[in-house]
Biopython code that builds the backbone (N, CA, C, O; Angstrom):
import numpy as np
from Bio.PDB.StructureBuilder import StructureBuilder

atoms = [
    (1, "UNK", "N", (18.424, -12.470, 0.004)),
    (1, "UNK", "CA", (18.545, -11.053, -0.293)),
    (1, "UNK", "C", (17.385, -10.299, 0.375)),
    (1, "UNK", "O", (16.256, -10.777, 0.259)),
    (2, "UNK", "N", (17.565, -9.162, 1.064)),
    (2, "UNK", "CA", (16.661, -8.439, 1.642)),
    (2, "UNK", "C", (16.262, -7.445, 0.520)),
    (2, "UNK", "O", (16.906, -6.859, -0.350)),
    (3, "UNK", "N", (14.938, -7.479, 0.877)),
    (3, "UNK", "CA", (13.640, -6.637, -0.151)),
    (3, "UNK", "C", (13.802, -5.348, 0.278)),
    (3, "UNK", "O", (13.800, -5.396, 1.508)),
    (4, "UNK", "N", (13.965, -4.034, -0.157)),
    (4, "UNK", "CA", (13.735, -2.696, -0.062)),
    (4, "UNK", "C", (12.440, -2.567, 0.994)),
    (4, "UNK", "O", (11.583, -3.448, 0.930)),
    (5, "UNK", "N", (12.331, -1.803, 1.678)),
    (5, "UNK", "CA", (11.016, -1.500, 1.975)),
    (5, "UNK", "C", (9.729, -1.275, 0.880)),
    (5, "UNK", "O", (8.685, -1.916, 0.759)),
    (6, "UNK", "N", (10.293, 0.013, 0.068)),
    (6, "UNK", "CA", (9.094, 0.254, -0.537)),
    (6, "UNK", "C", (8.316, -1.295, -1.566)),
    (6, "UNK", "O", (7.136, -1.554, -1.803)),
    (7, "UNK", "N", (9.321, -1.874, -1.870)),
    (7, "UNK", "CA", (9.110, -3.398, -2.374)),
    (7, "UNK", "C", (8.381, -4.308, -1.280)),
    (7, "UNK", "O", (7.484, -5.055, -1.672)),
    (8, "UNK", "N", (8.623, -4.290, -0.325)),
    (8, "UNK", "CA", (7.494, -5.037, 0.453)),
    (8, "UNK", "C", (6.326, -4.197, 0.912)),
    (8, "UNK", "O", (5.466, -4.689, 1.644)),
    (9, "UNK", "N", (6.261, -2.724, 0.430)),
    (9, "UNK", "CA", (4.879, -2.413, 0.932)),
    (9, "UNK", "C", (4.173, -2.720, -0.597)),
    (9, "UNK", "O", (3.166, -3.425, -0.522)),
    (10, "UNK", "N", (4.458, -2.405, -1.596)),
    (10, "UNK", "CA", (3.707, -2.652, -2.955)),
    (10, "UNK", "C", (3.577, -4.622, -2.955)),
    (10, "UNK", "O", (2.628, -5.340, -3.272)),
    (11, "UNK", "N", (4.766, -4.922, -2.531)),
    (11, "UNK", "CA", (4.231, -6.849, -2.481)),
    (11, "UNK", "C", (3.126, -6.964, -1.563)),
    (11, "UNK", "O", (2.192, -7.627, -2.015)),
    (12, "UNK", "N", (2.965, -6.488, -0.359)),
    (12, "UNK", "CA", (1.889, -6.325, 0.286)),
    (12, "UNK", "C", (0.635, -6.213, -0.447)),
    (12, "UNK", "O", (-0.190, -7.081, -0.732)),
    (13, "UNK", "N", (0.668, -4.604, -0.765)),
    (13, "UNK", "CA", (-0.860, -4.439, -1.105)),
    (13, "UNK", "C", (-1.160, -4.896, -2.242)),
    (13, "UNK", "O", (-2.320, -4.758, -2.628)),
    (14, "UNK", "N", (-0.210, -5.546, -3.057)),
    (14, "UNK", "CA", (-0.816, -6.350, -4.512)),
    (14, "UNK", "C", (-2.002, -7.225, -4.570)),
    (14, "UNK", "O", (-2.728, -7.499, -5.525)),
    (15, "UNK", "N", (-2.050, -7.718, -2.974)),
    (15, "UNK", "CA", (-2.937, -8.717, -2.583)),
    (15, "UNK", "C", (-4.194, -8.213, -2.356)),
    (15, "UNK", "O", (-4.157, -7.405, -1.429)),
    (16, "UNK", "N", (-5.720, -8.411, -3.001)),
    (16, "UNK", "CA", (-6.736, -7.668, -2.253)),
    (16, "UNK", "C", (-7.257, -7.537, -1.171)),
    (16, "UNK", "O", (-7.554, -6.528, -0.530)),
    (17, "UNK", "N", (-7.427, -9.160, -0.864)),
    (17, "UNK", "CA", (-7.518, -9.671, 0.943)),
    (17, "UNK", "C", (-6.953, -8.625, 1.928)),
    (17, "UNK", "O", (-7.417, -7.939, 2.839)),
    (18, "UNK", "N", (-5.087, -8.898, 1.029)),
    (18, "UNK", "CA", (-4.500, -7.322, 2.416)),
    (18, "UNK", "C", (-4.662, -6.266, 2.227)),
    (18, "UNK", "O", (-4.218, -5.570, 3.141)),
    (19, "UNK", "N", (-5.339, -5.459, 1.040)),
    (19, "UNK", "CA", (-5.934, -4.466, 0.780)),
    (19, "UNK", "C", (-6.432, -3.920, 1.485)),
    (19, "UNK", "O", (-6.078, -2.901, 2.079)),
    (20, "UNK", "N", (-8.038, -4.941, 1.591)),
    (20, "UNK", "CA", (-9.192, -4.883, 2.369)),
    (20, "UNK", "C", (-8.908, -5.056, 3.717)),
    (20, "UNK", "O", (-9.341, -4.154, 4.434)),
    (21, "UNK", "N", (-8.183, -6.134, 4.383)),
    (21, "UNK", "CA", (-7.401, -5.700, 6.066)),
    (21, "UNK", "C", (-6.871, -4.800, 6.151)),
    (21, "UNK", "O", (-6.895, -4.412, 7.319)),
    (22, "UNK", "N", (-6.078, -3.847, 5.197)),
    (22, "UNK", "CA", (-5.752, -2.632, 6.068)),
    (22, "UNK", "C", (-6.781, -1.740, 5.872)),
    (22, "UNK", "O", (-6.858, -0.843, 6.712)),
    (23, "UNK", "N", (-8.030, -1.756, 4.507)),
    (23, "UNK", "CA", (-9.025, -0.990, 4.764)),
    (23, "UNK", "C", (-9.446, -0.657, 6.331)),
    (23, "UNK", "O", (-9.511, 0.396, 6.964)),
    (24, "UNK", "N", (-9.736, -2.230, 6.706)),
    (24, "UNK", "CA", (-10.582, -2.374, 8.073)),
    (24, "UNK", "C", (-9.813, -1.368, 9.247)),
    (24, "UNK", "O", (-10.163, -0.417, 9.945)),
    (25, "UNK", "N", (-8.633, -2.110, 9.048)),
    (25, "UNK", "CA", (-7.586, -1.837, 10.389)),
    (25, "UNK", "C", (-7.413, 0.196, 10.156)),
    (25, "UNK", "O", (-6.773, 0.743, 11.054)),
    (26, "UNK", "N", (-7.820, 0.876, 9.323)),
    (26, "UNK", "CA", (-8.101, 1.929, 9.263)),
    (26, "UNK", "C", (-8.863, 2.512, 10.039)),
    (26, "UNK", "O", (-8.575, 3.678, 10.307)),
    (27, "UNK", "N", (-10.257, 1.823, 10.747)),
    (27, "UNK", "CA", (-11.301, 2.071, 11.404)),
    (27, "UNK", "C", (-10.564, 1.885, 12.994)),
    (27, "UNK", "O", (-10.845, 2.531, 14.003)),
    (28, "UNK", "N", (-9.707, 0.967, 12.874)),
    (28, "UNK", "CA", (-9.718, 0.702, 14.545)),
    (28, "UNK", "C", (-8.527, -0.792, 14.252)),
    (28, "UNK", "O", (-8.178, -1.312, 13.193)),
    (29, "UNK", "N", (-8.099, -1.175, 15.928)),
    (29, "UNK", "CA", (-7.585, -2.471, 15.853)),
    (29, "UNK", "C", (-8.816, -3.547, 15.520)),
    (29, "UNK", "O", (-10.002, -3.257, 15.361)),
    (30, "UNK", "N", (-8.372, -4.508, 15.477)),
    (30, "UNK", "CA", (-9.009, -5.445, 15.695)),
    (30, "UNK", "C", (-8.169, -7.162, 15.459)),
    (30, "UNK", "O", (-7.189, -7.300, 14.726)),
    (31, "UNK", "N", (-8.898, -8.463, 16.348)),
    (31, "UNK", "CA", (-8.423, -9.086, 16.331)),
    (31, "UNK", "C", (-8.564, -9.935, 15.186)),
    (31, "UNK", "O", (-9.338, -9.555, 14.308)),
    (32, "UNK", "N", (-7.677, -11.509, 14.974)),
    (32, "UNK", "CA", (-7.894, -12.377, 13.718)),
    (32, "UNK", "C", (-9.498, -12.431, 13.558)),
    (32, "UNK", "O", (-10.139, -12.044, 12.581)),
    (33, "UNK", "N", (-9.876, -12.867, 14.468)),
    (33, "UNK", "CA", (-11.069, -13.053, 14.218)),
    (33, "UNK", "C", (-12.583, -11.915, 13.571)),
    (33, "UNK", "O", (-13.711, -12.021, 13.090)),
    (34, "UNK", "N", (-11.676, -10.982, 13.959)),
    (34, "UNK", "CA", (-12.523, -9.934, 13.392)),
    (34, "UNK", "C", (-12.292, -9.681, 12.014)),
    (34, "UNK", "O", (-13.172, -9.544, 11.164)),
    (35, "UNK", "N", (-10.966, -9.620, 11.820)),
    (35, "UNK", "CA", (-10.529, -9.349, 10.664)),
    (35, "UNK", "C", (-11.217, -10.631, 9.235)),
    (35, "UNK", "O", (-11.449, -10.552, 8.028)),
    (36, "UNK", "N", (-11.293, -11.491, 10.096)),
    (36, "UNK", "CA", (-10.961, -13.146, 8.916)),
    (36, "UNK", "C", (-12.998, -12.636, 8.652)),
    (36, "UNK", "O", (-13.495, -13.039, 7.600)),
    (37, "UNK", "N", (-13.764, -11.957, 9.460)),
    (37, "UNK", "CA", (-15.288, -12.095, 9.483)),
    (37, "UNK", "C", (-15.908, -12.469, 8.297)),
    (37, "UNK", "O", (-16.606, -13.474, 8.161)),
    (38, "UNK", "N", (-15.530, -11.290, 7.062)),
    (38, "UNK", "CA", (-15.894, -10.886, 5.693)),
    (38, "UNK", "C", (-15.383, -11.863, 4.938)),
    (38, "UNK", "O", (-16.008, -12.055, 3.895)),
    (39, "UNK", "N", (-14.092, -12.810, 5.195)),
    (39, "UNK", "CA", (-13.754, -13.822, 4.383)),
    (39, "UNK", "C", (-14.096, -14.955, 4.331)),
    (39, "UNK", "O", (-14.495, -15.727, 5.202)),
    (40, "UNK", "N", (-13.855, -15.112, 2.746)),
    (40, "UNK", "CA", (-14.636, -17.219, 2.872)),
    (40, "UNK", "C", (-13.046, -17.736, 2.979)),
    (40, "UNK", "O", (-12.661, -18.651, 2.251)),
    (41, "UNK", "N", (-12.270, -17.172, 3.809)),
    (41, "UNK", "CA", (-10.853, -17.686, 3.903)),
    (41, "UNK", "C", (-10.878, -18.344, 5.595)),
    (41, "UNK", "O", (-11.719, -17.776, 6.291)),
    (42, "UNK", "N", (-10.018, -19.523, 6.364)),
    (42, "UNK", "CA", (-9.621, -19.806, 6.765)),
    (42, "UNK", "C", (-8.638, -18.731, 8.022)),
    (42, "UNK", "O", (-7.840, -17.836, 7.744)),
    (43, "UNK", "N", (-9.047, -19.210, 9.368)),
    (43, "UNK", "CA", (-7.793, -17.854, 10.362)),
    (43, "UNK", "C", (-6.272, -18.408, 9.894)),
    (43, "UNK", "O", (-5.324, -17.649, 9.693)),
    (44, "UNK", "N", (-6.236, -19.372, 9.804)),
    (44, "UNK", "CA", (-4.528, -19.486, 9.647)),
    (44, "UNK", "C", (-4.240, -18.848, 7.738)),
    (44, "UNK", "O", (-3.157, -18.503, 7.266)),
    (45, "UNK", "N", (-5.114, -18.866, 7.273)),
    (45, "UNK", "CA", (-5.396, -17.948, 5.761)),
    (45, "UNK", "C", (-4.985, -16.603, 6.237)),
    (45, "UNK", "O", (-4.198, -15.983, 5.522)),
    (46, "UNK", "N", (-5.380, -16.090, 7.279)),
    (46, "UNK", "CA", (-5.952, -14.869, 7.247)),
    (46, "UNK", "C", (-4.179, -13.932, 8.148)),
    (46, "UNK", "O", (-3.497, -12.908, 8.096)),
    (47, "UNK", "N", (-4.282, -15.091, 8.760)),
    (47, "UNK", "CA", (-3.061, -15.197, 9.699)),
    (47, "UNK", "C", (-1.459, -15.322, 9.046)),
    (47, "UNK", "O", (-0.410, -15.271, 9.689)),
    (48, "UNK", "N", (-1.613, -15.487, 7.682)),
    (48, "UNK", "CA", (-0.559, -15.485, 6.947)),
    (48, "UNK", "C", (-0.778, -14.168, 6.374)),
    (48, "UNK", "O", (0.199, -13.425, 6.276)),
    (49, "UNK", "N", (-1.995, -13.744, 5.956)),
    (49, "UNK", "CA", (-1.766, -12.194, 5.096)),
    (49, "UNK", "C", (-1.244, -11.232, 6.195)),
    (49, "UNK", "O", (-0.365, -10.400, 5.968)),
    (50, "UNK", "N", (-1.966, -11.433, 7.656)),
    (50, "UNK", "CA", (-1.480, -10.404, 8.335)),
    (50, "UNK", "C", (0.158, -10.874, 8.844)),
    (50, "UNK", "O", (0.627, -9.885, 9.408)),
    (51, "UNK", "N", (0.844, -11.641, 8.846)),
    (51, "UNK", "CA", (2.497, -12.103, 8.783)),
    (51, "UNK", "C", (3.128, -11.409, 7.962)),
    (51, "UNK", "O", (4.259, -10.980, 8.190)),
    (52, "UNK", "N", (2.222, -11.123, 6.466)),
    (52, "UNK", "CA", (2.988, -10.394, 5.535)),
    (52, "UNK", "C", (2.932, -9.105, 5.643)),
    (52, "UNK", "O", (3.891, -8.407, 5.315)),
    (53, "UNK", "N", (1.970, -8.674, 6.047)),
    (53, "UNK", "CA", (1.657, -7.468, 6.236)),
    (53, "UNK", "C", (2.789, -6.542, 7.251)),
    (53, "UNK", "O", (3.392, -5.498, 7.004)),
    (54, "UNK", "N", (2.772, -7.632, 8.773)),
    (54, "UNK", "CA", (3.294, -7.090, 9.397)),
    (54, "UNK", "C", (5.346, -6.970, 9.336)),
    (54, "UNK", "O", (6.120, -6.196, 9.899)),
    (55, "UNK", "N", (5.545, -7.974, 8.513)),
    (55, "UNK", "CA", (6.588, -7.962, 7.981)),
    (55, "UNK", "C", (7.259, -6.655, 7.151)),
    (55, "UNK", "O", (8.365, -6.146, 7.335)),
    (56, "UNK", "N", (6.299, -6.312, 6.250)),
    (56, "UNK", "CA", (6.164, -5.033, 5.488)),
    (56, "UNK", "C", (6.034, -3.883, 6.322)),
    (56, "UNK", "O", (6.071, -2.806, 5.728)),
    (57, "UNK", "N", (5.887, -3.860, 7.605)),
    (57, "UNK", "CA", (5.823, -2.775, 8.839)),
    (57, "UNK", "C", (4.640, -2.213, 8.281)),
    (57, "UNK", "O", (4.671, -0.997, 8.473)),
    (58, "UNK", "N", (3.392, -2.636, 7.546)),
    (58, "UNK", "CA", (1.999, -2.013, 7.549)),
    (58, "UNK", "C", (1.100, -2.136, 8.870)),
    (58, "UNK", "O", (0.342, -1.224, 9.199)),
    (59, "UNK", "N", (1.219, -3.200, 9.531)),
    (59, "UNK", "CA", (0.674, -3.522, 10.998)),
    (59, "UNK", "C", (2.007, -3.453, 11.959)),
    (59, "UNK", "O", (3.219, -3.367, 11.756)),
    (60, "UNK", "N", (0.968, -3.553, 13.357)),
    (60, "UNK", "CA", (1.750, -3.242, 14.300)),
    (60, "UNK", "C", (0.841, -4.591, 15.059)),
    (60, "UNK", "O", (-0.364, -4.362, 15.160)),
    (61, "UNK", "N", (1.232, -5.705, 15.492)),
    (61, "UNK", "CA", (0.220, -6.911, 16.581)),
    (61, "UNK", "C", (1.238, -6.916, 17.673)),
    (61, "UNK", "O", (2.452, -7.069, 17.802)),
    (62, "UNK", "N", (-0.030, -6.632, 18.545)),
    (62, "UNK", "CA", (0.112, -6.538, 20.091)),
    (62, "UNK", "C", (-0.358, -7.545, 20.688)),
    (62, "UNK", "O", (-1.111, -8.216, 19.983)),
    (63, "UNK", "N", (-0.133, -8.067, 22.171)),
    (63, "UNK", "CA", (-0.451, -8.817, 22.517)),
    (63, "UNK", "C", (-1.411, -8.338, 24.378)),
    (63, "UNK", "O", (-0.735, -7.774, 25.240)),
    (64, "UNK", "N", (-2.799, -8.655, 24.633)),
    (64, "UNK", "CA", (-3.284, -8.260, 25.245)),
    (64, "UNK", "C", (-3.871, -9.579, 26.019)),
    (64, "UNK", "O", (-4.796, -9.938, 25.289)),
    (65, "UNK", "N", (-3.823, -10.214, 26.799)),
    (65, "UNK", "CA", (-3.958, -11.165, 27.267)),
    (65, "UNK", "C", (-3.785, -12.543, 26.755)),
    (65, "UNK", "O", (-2.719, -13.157, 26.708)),
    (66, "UNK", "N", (-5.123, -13.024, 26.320)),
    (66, "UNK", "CA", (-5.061, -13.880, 24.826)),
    (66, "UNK", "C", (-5.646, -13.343, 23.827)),
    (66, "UNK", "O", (-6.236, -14.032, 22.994)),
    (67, "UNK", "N", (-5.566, -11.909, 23.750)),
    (67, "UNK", "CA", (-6.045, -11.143, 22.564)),
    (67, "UNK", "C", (-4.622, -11.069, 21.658)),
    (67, "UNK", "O", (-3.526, -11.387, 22.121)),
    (68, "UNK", "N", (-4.829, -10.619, 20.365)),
    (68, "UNK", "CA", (-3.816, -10.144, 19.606)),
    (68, "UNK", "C", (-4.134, -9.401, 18.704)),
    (68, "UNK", "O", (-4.030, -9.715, 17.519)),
    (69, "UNK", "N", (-4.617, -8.181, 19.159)),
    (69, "UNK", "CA", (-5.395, -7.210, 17.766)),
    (69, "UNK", "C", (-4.147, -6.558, 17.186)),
    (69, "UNK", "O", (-3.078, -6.249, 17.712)),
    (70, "UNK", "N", (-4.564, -6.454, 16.053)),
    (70, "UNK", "CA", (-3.851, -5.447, 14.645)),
    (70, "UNK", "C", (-3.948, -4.717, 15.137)),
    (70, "UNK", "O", (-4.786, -4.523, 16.018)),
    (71, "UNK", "N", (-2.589, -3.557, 14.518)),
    (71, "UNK", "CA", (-3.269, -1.440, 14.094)),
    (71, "UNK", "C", (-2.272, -1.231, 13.229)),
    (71, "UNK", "O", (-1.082, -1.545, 13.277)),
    (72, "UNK", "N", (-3.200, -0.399, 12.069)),
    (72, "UNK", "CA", (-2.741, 0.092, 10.693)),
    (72, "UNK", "C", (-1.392, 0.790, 11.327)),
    (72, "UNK", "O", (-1.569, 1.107, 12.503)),
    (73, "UNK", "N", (-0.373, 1.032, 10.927)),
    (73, "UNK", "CA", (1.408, 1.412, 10.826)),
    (73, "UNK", "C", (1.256, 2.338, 9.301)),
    (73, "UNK", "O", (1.551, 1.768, 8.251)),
    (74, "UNK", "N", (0.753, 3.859, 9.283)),
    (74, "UNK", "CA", (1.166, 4.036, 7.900)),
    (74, "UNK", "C", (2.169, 4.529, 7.441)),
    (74, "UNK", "O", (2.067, 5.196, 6.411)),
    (75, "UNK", "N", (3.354, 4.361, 8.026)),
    (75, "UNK", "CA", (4.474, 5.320, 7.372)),
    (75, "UNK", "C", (5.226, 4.498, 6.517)),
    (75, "UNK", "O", (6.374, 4.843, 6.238)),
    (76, "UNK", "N", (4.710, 3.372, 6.020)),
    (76, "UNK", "CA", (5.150, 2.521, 5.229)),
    (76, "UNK", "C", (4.211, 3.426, 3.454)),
    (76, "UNK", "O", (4.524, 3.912, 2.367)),
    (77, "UNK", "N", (3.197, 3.173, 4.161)),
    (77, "UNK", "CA", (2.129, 3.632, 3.362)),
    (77, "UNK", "C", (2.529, 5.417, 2.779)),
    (77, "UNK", "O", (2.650, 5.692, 1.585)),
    (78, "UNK", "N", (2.621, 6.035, 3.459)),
    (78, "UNK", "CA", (3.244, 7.306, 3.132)),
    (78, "UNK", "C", (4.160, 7.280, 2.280)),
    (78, "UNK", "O", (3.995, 7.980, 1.280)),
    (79, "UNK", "N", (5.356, 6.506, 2.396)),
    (79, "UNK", "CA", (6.676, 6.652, 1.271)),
    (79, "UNK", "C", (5.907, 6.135, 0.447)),
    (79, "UNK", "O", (6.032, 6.469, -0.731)),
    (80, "UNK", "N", (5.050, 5.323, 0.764)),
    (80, "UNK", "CA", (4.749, 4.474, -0.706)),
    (80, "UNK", "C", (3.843, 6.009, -1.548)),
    (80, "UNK", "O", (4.163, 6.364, -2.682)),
    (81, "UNK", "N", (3.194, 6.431, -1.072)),
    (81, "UNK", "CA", (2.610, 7.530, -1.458)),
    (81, "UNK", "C", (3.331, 8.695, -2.385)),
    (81, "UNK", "O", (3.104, 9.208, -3.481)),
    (82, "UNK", "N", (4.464, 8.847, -1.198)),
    (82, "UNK", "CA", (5.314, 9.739, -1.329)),
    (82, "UNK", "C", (5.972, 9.285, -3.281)),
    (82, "UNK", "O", (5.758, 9.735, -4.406)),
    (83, "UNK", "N", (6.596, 8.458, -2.829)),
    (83, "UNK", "CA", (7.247, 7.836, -4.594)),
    (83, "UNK", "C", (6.498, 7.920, -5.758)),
    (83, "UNK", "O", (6.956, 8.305, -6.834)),
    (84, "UNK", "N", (5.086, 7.485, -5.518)),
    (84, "UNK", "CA", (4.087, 7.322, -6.484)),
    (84, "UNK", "C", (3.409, 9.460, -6.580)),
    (84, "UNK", "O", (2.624, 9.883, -7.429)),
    (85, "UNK", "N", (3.761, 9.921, -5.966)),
    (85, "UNK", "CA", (3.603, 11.138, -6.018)),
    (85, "UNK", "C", (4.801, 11.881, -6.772)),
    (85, "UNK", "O", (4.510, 12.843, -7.483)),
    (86, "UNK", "N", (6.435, 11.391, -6.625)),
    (86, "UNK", "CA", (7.025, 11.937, -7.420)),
    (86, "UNK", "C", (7.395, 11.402, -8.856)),
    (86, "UNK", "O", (8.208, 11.989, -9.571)),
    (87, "UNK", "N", (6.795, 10.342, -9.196)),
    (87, "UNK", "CA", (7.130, 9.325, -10.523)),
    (87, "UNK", "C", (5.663, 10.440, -11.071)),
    (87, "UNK", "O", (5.824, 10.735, -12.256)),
    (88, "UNK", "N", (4.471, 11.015, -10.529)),
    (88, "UNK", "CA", (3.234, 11.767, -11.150)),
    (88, "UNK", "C", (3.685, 12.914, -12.029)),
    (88, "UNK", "O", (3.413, 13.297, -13.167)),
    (89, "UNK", "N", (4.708, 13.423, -10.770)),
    (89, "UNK", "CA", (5.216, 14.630, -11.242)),
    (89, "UNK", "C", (5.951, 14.900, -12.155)),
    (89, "UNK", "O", (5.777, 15.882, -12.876)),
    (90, "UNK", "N", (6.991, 13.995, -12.293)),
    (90, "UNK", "CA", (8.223, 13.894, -13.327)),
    (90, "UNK", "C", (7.105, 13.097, -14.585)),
    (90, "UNK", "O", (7.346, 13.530, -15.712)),
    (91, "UNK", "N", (6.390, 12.432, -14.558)),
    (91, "UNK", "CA", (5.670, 12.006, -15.995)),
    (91, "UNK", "C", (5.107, 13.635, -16.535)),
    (91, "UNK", "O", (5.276, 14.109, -17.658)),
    (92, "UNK", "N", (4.456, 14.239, -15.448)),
    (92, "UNK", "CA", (3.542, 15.544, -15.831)),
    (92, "UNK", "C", (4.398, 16.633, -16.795)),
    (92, "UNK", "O", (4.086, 17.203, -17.841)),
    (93, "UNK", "N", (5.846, 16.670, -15.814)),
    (93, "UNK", "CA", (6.351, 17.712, -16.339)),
    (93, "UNK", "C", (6.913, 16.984, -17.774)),
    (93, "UNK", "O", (6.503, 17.773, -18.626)),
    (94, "UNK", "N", (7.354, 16.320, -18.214)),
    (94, "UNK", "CA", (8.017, 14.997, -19.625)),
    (94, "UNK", "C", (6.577, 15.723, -20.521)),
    (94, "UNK", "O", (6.669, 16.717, -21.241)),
    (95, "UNK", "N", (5.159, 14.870, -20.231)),
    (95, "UNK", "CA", (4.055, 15.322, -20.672)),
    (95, "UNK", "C", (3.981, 16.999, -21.282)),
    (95, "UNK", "O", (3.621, 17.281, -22.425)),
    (96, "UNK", "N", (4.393, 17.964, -20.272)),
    (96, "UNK", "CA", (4.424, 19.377, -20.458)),
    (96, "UNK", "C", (5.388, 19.611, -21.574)),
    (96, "UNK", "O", (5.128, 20.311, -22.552)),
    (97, "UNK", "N", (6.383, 19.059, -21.398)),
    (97, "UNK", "CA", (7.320, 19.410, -22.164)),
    (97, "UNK", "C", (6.981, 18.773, -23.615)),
    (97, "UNK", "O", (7.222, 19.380, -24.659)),
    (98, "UNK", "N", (6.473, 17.657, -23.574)),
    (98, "UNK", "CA", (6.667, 17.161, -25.191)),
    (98, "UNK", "C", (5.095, 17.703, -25.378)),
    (98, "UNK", "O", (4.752, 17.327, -26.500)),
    (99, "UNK", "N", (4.225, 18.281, -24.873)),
    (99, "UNK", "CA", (3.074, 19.384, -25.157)),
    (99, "UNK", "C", (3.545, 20.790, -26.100)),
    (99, "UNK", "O", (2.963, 21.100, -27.139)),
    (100, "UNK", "N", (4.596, 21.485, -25.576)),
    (100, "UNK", "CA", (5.421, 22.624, -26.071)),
    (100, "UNK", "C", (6.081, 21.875, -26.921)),
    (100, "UNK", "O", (6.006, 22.621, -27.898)),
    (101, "UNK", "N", (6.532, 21.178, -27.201)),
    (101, "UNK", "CA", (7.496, 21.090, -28.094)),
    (101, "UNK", "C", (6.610, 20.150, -29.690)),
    (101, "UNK", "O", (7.195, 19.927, -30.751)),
    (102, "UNK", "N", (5.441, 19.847, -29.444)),
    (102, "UNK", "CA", (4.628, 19.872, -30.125)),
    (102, "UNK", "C", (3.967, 20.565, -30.866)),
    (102, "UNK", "O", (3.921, 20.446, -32.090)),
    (103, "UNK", "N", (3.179, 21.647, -29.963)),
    (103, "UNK", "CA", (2.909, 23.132, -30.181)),
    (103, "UNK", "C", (3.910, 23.783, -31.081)),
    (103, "UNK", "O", (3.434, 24.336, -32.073)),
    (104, "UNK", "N", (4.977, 23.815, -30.951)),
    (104, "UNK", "CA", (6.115, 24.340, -31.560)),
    (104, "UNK", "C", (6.237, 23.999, -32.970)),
    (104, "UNK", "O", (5.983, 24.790, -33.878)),
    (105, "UNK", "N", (6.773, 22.366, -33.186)),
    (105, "UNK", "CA", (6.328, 21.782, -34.451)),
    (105, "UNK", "C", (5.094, 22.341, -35.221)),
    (105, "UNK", "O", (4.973, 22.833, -36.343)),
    (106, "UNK", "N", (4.293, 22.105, -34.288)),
    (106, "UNK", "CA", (2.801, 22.437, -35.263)),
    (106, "UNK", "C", (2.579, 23.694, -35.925)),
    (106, "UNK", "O", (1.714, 23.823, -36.792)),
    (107, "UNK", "N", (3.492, 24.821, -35.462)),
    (107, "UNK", "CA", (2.712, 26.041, -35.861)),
    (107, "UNK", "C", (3.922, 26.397, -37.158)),
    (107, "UNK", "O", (5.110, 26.092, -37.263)),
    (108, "UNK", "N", (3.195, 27.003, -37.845)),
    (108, "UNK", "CA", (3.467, 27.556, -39.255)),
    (108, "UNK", "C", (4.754, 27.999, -39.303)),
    (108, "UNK", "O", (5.244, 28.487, -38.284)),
    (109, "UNK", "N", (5.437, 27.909, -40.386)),
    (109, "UNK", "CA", (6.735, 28.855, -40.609)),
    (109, "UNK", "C", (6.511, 30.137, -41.041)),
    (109, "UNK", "O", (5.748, 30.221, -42.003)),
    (110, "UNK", "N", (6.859, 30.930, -40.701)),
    (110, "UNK", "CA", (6.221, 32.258, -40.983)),
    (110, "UNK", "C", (7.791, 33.262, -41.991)),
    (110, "UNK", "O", (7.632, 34.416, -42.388)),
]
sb = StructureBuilder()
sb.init_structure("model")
sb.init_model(0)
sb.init_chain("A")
sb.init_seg("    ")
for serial, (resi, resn, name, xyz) in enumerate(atoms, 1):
    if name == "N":
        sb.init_residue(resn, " ", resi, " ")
    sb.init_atom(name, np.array(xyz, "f"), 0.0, 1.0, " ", f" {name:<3s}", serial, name[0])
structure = sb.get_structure()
């Protein structure tokens, strides 16, 4: 069964490791080896988060001789934004509403 997009960008970033790689890959490309620097992880470790990653269309790997640097892809990242921006809104306004209708209860019968 194929995963939704927005489901493989949240399976993605659940992970901190790929968190922190797309932190990096924010600054610039860079290759495994740059990326794996900060970890007490293994390149073929490191080389599986970015598989998932790029699966999830968060990276984009190119191939430059025998280079293979990353670059952050955010329009994965955007919807993901985007959703988590309208689930804010629809809680806010629910919130607003059972605010008034509280208010309402509360005040005196006159």
């Amino acid at each position: 069964m194929q995963a939704d997009q927005l489901s493989l960008t949240f399976r993605s970033l659940a992970d901190p490791t790929r968190r922190e790689i797309l932190t990096r890959l924010a600054e610039g490309e860079a290759t495994v080896s740059e990326l794996a620097e900060p970890f007490a992880v293994s390149l073929p470790a490191i080389s599986r988060h970015l598989r998932v990653l790029e699966d999830a269309g968060l990276i984009v790997r190119t191939r430059d001789a025998q280079w293979r640097p990353s670059r952050l892809q955010t329009d994965p990242l955007d919807d993901a934004a985007e959703w988590i921006e309208t689930r804010k809104r629809t809680w806010a306004a629910r919130m607003k509403r059972l605010d008034a209708h509280l208010r309402q209860k509360g005040e005196p019968n006159d």
